[in-house]
C-alpha positions as CSV (number, residue, x, y, z in Angstrom):
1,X,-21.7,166.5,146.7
2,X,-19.1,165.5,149.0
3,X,-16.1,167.6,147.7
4,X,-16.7,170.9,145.8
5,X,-12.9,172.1,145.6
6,X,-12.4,172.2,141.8
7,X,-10.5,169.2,140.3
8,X,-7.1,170.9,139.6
9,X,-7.1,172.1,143.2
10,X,-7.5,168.6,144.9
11,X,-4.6,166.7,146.4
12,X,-3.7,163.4,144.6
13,X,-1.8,160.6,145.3
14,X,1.5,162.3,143.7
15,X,1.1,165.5,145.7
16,X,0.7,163.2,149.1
17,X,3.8,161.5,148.5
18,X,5.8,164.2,147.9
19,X,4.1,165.5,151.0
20,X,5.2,162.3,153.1
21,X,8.4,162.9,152.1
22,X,8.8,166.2,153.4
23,X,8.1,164.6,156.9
24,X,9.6,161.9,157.0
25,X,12.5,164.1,155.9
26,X,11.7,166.2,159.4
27,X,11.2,162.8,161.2
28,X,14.8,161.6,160.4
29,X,15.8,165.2,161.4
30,X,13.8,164.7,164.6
31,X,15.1,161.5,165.0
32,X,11.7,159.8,166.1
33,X,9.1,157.1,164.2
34,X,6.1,158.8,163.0
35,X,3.0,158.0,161.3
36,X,2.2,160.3,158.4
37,X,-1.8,160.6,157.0
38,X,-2.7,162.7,154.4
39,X,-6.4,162.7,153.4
40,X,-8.1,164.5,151.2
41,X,-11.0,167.6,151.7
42,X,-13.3,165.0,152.6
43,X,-11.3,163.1,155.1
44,X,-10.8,160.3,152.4
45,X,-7.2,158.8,153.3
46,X,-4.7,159.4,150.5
47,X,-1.5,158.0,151.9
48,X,-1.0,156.8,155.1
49,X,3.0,155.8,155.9
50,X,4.4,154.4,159.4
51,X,8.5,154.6,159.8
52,X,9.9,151.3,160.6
53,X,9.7,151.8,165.0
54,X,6.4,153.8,165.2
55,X,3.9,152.9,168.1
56,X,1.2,151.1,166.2
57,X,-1.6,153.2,167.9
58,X,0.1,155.9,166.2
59,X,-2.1,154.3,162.9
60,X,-5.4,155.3,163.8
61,X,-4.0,158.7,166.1
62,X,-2.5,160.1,162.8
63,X,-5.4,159.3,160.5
64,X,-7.6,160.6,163.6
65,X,-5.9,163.5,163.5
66,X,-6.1,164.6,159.8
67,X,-9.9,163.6,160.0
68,X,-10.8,165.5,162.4
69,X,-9.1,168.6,161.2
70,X,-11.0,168.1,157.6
71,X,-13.9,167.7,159.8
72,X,-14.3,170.7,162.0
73,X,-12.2,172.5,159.9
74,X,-9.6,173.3,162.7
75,X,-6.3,171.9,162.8
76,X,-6.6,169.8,165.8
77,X,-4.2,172.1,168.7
78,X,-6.8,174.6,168.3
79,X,-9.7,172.4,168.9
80,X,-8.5,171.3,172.7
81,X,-9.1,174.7,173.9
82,X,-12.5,174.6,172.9
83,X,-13.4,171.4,174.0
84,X,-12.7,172.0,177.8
85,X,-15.3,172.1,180.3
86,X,-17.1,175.7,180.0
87,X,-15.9,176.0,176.4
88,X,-18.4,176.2,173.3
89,X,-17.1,172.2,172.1
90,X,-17.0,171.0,175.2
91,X,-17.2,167.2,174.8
92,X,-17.4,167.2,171.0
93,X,-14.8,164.5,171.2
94,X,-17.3,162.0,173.3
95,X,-20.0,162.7,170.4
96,X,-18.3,162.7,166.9
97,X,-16.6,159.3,166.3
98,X,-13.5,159.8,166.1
99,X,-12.2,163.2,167.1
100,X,-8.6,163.9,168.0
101,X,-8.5,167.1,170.4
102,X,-4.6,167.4,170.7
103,X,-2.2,168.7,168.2
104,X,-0.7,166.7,165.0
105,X,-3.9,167.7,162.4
106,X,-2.7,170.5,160.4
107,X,-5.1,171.5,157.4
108,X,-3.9,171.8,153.9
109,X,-5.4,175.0,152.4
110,X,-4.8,176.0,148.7
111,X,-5.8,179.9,147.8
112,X,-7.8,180.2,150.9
113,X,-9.7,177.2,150.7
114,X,-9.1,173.6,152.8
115,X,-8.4,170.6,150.4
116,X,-7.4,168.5,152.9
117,X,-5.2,167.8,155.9
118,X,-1.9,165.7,157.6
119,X,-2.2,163.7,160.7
120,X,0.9,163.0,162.6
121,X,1.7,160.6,165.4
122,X,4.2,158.9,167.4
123,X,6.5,161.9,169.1
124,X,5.4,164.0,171.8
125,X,2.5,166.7,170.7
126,X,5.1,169.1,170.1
127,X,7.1,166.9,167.7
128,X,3.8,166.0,166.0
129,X,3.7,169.0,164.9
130,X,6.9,170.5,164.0
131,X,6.5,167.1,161.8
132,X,2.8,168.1,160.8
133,X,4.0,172.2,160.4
134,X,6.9,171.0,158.1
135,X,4.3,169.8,155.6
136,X,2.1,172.2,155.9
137,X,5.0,175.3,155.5
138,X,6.2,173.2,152.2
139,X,2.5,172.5,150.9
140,X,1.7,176.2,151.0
141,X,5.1,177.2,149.3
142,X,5.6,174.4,146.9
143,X,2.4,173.0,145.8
């Protein structure tokens, strides 16, 4: 079984719009192009949206991103640290196809449990994820 979280506790299509809009709403703030992915607990893309301007390998960095948080279950600025020479991951990104190590991949996490995640690209790491933390800051108060 691929995805255990019970069924009124998954993200949908509506809930990932509504969840794109809260960053594009922090994009236009930012005043940069991003591109938004929101998958689901099993990495499944729900939505995937890139602002008009957005570096198109900012496509595959954000879906990366949210992917590889589902995956490791570790939004994605706290997996660099452990994939550094020395470090218990170290070169996890050269062995699981494909693993984003930088930040952007925030998880989604409804009453303790991960149900999914955002990937955000096209800024520099740290506007990835103010974007990424606005979505994640109105997921867990909202939804």
């Amino acid at each position: 079984m691929r995805n255990t979280v019970p069924f009124a506790e998954k993200l949908n299509l509506e809930k990932a719009i509504r969840l794109m809009e809260v960053a594009r709403s922090k994009a236009d703030e930012i005043g940069k192009a991003f591109v938004i992915a929101i998958c689901d607990a099993s990495g499944d893309l729900l939505s995937l949206g890139r602002m008009d301007g957005a570096l198109l390998v900012s496509i595959a960095l954000a879906q990366n991103k949210a992917r590889s948080a589902v995956r490791i279950h570790l939004d994605t600025k706290d997996i660099a640290p452990l994939a550094q020479p020395g470090a218990s991951l170290y070169g996890i990104q050269n062995g699981v196809e494909p693993m984003c190590i930088f930040g952007g991949g925030r998880l989604l996490r409804h009453k303790g449990q991960m149900i999914g995640a955002v990937g955000v690209s096209g800024g520099s790491v740290e506007e990835d994820l103010l974007v990424a933390d606005a979505v994640v800051d109105f997921f867990e108060t909202t939804i």
